[in-house]
N, C-alpha and C positions, 0 to 999 in steps of 0.2 A: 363587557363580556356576556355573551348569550348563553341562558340555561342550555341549548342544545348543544355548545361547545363539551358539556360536562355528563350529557346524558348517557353515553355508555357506560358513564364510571364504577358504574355498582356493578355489573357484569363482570366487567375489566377489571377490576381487583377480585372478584369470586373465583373466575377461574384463574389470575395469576396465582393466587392465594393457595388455591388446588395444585397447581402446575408446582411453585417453587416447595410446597410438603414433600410432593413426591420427589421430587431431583434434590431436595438438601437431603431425604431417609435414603437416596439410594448414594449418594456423597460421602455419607457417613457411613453405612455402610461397607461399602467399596467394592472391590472382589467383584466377583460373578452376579452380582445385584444390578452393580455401577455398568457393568459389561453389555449387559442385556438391554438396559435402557437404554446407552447408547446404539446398540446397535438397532434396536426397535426406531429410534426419535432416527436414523441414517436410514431405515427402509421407508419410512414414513415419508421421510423428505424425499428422496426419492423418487417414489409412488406421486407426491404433490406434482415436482418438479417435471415427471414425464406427462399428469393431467393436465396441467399448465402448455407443455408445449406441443403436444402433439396427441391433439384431442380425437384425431380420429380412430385411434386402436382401441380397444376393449379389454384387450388382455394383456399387451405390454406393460400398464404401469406394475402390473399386481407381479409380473413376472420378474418384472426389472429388480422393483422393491422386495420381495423373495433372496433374490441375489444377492442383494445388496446388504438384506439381513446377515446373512450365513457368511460371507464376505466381510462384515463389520466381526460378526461375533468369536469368525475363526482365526483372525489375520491376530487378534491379541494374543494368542496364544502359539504362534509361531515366531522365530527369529523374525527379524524387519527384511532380510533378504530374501524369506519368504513370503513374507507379509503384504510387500508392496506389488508383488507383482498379483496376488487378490484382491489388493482394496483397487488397480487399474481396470478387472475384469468386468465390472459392471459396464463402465465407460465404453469398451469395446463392445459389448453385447449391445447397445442401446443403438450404436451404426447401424447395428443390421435389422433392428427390430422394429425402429421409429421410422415415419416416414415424413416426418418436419424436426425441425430443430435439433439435429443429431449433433451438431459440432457444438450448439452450446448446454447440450444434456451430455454430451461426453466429457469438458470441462467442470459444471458447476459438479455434477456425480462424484469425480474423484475426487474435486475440495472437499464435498460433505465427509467422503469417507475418510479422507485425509484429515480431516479434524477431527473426526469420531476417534480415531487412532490415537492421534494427539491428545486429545482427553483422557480416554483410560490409560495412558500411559503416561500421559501428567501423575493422575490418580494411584495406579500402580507405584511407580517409584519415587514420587515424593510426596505422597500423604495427605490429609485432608484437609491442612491445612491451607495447601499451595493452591487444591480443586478450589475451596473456598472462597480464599484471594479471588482465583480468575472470575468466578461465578458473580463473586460483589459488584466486580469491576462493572463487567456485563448489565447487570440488574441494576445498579446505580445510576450508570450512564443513559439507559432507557429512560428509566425514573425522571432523571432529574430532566432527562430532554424534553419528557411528554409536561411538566410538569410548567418550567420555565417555557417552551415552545408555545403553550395553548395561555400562558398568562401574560409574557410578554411579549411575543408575538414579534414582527419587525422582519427582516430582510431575508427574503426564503436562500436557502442551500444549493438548493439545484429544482428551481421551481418544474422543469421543464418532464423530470424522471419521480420524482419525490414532492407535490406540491405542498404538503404540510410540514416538510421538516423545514427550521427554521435554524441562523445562525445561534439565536441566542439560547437554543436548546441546543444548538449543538457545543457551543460553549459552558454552557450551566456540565452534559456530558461528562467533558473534561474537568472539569474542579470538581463532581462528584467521583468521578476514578481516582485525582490524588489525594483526596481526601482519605479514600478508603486506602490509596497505600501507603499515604502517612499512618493508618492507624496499622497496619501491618509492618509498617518499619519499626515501630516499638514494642512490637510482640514480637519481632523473629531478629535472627541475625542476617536481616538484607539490607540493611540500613535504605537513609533517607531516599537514594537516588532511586529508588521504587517508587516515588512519589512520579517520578517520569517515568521511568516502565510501566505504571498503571495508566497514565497519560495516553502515550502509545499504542497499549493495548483497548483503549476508549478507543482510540481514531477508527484500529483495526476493526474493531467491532461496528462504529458507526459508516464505514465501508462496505463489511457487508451485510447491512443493513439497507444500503442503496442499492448494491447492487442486485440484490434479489429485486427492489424494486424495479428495478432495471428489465428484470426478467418479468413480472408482473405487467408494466407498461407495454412490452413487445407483446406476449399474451392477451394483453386486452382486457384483465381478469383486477378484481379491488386485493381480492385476499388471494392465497394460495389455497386454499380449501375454505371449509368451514365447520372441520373438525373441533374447533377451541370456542367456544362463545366468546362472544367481545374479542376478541384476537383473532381469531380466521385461522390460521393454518398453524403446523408445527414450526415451517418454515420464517411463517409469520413472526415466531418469536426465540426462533432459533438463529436466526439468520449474523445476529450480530455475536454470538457465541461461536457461530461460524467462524467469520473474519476471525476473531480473538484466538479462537484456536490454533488458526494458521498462522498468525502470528508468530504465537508462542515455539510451535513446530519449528518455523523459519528463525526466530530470534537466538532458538537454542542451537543451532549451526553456528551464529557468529561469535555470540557469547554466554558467559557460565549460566546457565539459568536452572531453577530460579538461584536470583544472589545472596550468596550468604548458604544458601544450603550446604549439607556435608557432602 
């Protein structure tokens, strides 16, 4: 293995290290703290997501992400019958505003905001322990992908959109999400079969994780900004928090989630 496989690393744990202070104080937290960040980290993304595609305007991203804020931060605090048809509004404005990539900046917008939702509203009615859980999941499954990927190496994922993710990180992924919901099925009453719910909610996340990549490779772009040193954009390291959120969003339609709560 080559020293330069390993040469960001001191960066890439500085500002992880920064990154996850601020999102476990504002977690813990909760409330209006937990609110604002997400809806900042949803205009942010946003803002990346219209620089990404559609590079020739000036003023749409800052305009889009504006919206997108106020949209993220007012929709929690309305019924969901309210709610949703705010956190769609972005979406719609971005047709008329962008002049490339409108269908897939009106898609990826509303997931963002769709999961921004889903978060504080995780957060909101079942507590910090539940935020926690997802957050581990998330952070683990990077972890152990970037970790297991750059040491064992071996059979790429989807070399053609993603050429560094690898199966065996993506696998190593998955046994660090049950792990951590094994250790969560013995502090709550969800029992063991959370050890697959956090499974699950790995894949979700490693989805989209590609998928943004997905949007990077059409773009033509490495990172999504380069607001984060060693990570590149918000997007960059949001993206599988993304998925996971939506997940969760979607899972809780089919079934009790999370399980075991009152």
């Amino acid at each position: 293995m080559s020293g330069a496989s390993w040469e960001d690393l001191g960066v890439r744990i500085g500002s992880g290290a920064a990154m996850i202070a601020v999102g476990l104080g504002a977690v813990w937290l909760g409330g209006d703290w937990f609110h604002v960040l997400i809806a900042v980290i949803c205009g942010v993304m946003v803002w990346e997501l219209v620089c990404m595609l559609d590079t020739g305007r000036t003023r749409s991203p800052y305009v889009l992400a504006g919206v997108a804020f106020v949209a993220a931060l007012a929709a929690i605090e309305l019924p969901p019958a309210f709610a949703l048809p705010l956190l769609m509004f972005p979406s719609l404005l971005g047709l008329s505003r962008m002049e490339r990539g409108e269908a897939t900046f009106a898609i990826f917008a509303a997931l963002i905001l769709l999961a921004g939702y889903g978060m504080m509203d995780l957060r909101d009615d079942f507590g910090l322990v539940w935020m926690l859980w997802l957050v581990m999941v998330v952070v683990v499954t990077d972890v152990a992908g970037y970790f297991a990927g750059r040491a064992i190496g071996g059979p790429k994922l989807w070399p053609r959109v993603s050429p560094k993710k690898t199966w065996s990180g993506t696998v190593a992924g998955w046994a660090g999400a049950a792990l951590v919901g094994l250790l969560f099925a013995k502090s709550t009453a969800a029992g063991y079969g959370l050890a697959g719910i956090s499974v699950a909610v790995s894949m979700a996340s490693q989805i989209g994780d590609i998928a943004e990549s997905a949007i990077k490779r059409r773009a033509g772009v490495k990172d999504s900004s380069s607001l984060i040193p060693g990570h590149g954009g918000l997007m960059d390291r949001f993206d599988g928090m993304l998925g996971a959120a939506l997940f969760i969003v979607i899972a809780g339609q089919i079934a009790d989630f999370p399980p075991g709560a009152p």
